[in-house]
Structures are given as structure tokens and as C-alpha cells.
C-alpha positions as CSV (number, residue, x, y, z in Angstrom):
1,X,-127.9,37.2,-18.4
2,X,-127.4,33.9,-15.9
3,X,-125.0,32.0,-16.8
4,X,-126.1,28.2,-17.9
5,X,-124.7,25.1,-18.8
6,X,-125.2,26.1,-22.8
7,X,-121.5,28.3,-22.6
8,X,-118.5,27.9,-21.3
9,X,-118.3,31.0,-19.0
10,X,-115.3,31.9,-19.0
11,X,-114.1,34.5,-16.1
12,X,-112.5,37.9,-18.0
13,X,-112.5,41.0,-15.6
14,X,-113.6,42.2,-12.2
15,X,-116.7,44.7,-12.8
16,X,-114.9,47.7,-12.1
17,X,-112.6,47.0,-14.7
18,X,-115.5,47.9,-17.2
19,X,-116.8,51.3,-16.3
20,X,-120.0,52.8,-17.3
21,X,-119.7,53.6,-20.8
22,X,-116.5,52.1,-21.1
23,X,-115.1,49.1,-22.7
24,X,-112.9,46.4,-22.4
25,X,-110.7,45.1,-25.0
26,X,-108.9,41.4,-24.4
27,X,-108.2,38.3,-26.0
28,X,-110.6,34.9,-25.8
29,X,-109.9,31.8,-27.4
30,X,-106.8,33.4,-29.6
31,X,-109.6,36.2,-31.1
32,X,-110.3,39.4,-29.7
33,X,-113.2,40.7,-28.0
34,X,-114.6,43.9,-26.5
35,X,-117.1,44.1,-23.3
36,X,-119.3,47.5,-22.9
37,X,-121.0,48.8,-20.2
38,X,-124.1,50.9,-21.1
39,X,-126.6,52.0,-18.7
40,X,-125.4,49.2,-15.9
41,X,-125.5,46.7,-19.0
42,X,-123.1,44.6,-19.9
43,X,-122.2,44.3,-23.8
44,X,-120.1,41.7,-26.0
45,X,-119.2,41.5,-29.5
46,X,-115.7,39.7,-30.7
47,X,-114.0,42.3,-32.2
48,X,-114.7,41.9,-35.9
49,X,-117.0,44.5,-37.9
50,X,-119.6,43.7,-40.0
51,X,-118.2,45.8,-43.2
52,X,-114.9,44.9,-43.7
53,X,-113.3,43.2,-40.5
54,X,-111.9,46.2,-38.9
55,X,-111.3,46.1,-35.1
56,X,-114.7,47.3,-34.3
57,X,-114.3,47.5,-30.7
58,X,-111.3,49.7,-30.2
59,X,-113.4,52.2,-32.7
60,X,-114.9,55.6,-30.7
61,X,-117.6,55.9,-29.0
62,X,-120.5,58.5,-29.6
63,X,-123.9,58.9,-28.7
64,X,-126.2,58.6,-31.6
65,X,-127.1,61.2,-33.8
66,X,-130.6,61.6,-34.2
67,X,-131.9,64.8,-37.2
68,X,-135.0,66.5,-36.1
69,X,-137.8,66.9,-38.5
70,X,-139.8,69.7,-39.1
71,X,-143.7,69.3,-39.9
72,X,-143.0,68.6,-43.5
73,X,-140.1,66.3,-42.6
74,X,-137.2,68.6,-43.5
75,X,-134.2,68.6,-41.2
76,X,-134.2,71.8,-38.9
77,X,-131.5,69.9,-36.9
78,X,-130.0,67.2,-34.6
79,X,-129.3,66.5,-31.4
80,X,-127.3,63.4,-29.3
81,X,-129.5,60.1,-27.9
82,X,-127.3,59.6,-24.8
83,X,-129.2,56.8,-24.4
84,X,-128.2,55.2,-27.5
85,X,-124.5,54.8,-27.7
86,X,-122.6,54.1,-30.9
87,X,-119.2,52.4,-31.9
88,X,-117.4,53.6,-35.1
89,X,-115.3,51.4,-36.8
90,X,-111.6,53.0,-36.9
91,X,-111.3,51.7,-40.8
92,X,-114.0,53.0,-42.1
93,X,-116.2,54.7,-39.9
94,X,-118.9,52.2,-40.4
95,X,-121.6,52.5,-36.9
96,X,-123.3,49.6,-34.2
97,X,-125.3,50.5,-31.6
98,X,-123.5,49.2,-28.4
99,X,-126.9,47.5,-27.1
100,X,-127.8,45.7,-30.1
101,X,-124.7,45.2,-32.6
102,X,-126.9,46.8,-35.1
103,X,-125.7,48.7,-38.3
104,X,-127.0,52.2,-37.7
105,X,-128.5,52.4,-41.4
106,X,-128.8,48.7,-42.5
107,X,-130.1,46.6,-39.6
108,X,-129.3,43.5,-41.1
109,X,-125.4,43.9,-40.8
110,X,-125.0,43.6,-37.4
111,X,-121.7,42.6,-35.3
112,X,-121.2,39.2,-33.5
113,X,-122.3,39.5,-30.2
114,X,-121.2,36.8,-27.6
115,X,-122.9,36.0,-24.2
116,X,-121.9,38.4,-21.0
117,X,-123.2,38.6,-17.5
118,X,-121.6,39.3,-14.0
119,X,-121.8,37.7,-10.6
120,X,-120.7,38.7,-7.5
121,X,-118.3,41.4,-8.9
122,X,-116.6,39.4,-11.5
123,X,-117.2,40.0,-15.5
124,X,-118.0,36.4,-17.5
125,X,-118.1,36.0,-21.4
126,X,-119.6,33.2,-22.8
127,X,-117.7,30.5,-25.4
């Protein structure tokens, strides 16, 4: 993302404070917020999930699990998508794919996602 005139980009980290598949936890505009770095991309959701409110973004961190069908569709297994990172919510163990904010089994709950980008080195989150 480039940052326009629609946001008020406000300057949060240098960009090696967020490590590749890490996250950074901090407080914007007296909420909390959490920025992810997946695959060089940078993430942002204020920190609020979709079930009940927990703090989403100081939940763990998993790579999806994805069950492997057999001909007739029964389950012979499952393996990780390291591609497709996860956040658990510590209350209740409720899932969000880092890249999208999406519920991992009901797409329309999704978590509030707010406007990131870096320039130059340094991390800015959209208000």
C-alpha cells in the first residue's frame, strides 16, 4: 500500500521491528493494534476479534491446517499451509488468516483490518 491523503499515516515502527512472521503489538488512538509480517507483507487489524472481543492479536500464531481427502472425500490426513498463516484468539480459540482477517470457517466474520505500508524503512498505519 502507498500511502494517500485518504489516512492519516501515522509513523509506528522501524521495519525491522516487525520480523517476518512476527507481529507487533502497540497502542493507536487509545485502542490497540497488531502489525504482521507474512511473506514480506505487511498486515493490520486493531486488536479486537470478531467472536467475542478478545485480544486477537496477541493470540498464537499457526500455519493453517489443511485435511487431505481421499478419492471419496474421507480424511486420510492433514498437513500445514505455511503459506497461509493463522491467529488464534487466546479467549476462545476462534481463527483469522493473517492476510485476509478472515474467519477460518465463516468468511463473513472477519477482523478489522486498518491500512499499513512502509517507506524507506519505517512501518505506517493508517487512521
Amino acid at each position: 500500500m502507498v500511502r494517500t491523503d485518504e489516512w492519516k499515516w501515522i509513523e509506528v515502527a522501524k521495519s525491522d521491528e516487525v520480523a517476518e512472521r512476527g507481529r507487533l503489538v502497540l497502542d493507536l488512538d487509545n485502542k490497540t493494534a497488531g502489525i504482521f509480517r507474512i511473506g514480506g507483507e505487511l498486515f493490520a487489524y486493531w486488536n479486537i476479534c470478531a467472536h467475542m472481543g478478545g485480544p486477537i492479536c496477541q493470540g498464537l500464531m499457526v500455519p493453517r491446517i489443511v485435511e487431505q481427502l481421499d478419492g471419496n472425500k474421507a480424511i486420510v490426513g492433514s498437513k500445514f499451509d505455511e503459506e497461509d498463516m493463522q491467529i488464534a484468539c487466546p479467549w476462545h480459540g476462534a481463527e483469522y488468516s493473517i492476510r485476509t482477517g478472515a474467519h477460518a470457517g465463516d468468511g463473513k466474520m472477519k477482523l478489522k483490518k486498518l491500512p499499513v505500508c512502509e517507506e524507506e524503512g519505517i512501518v505506517y498505519v493508517g487512521l
